[in-house]
N, C-alpha and C positions, 0 to 999 in steps of 0.2 A: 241156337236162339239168337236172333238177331237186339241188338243193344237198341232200349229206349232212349234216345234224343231227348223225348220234352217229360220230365218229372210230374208226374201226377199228384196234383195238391187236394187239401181239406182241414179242416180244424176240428181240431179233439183238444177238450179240454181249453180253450184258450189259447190253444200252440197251434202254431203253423205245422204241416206233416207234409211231408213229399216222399215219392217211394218212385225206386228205379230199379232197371237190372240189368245187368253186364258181365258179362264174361273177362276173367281177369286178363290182362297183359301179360306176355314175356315169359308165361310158362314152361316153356322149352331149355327156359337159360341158366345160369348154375351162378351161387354167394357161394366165395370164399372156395371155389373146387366142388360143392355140393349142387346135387341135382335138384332144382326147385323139386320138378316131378316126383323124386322121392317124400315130400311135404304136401303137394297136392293130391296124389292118390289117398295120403291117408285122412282127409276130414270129411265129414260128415255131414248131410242133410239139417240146419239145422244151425249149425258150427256155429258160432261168436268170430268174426276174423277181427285184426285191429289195422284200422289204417293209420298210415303214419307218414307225415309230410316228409320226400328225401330231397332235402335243401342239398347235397352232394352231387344230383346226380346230374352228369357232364351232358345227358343230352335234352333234358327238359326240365326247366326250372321250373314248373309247374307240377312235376313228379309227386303221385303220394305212393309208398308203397304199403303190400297188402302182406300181415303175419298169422301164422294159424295160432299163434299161441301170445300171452299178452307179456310176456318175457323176452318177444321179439327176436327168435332162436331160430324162428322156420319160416323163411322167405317165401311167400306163394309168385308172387311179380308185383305189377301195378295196375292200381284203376287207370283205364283206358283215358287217354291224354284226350278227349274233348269232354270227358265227365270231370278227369282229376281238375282242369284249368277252374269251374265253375267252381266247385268243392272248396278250392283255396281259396277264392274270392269268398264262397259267404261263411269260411272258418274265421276271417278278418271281423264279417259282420253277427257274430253269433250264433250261427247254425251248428249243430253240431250231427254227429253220424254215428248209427250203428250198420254194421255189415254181417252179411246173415249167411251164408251157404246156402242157394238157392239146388244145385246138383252137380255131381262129379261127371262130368263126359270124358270122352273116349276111354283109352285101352283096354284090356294089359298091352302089353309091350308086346311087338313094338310100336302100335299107337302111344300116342303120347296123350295123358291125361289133360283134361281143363277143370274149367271152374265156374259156373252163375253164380252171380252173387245177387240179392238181396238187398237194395241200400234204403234202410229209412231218414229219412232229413227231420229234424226237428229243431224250431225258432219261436221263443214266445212272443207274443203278438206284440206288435206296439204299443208303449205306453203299460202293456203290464208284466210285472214283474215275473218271475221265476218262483218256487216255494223258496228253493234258495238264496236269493236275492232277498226276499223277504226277511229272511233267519240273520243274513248279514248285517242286515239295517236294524234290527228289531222290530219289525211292522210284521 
């Protein structure tokens, strides 16, 4: 599956919505001695992933990386470094992200498994608030 460059927009509900899809990064490489691949094979069509900004990581300050579980125990890799750069620019501006398991590619072994992902983007519109926003202010 080749990676969407330009985010496809619409409004729902008074929110901004964008939606992409990408193949994760760096699936081959191993946290802590552990084979990402052994975390990749096992999610599912579907999955929740959590992304997570890695302010650590030595070769891209722009890095977010991608966990199958929200405990942050099973390393998948990273969103691909021309999506993660934009990502952190509009996490600054309010945007925020869910990540979806789009489908598991390759193996068994010894192909090496991937990953599509799924990413919806969602920002309330200018000028209006959030339901949350609202509950804070009392409005």
């Amino acid at each position: 599956m080749k990676m969407m460059k330009k985010m496809i927009g619409m409004k729902v509900n008074e929110m901004m919505t964008q939606e992409a899809f990408f193949a994760i990064s760096g699936v081959s490489y191993s946290d802590n001695n552990v084979r990402r691949q052994v975390h990749v094979k096992e999610v599912k069509e579907g999955q929740e992933l959590y992304a997570v900004p890695d302010d650590q990581n030595a070769f891209d300050d722009t890095a977010i990386k991608i966990y199958a579980d929200a405990q942050l125990s099973k390393p998948l890799g990273f969103v691909p470094k021309e999506i993660a750069h934009t990502m952190r620019t509009r996490m600054t501006q309010g945007w925020t992200y869910k990540l979806l398991v789009k489908r598991v590619t390759g193996g068994p072994a010894p192909r090496l498994y991937g990953c599509n992902v799924r990413i919806i983007a969602t920002k309330s519109e200018e000028g209006e608030k959030t339901e949350e926003e609202g509950k804070k202010e009392g409005t």
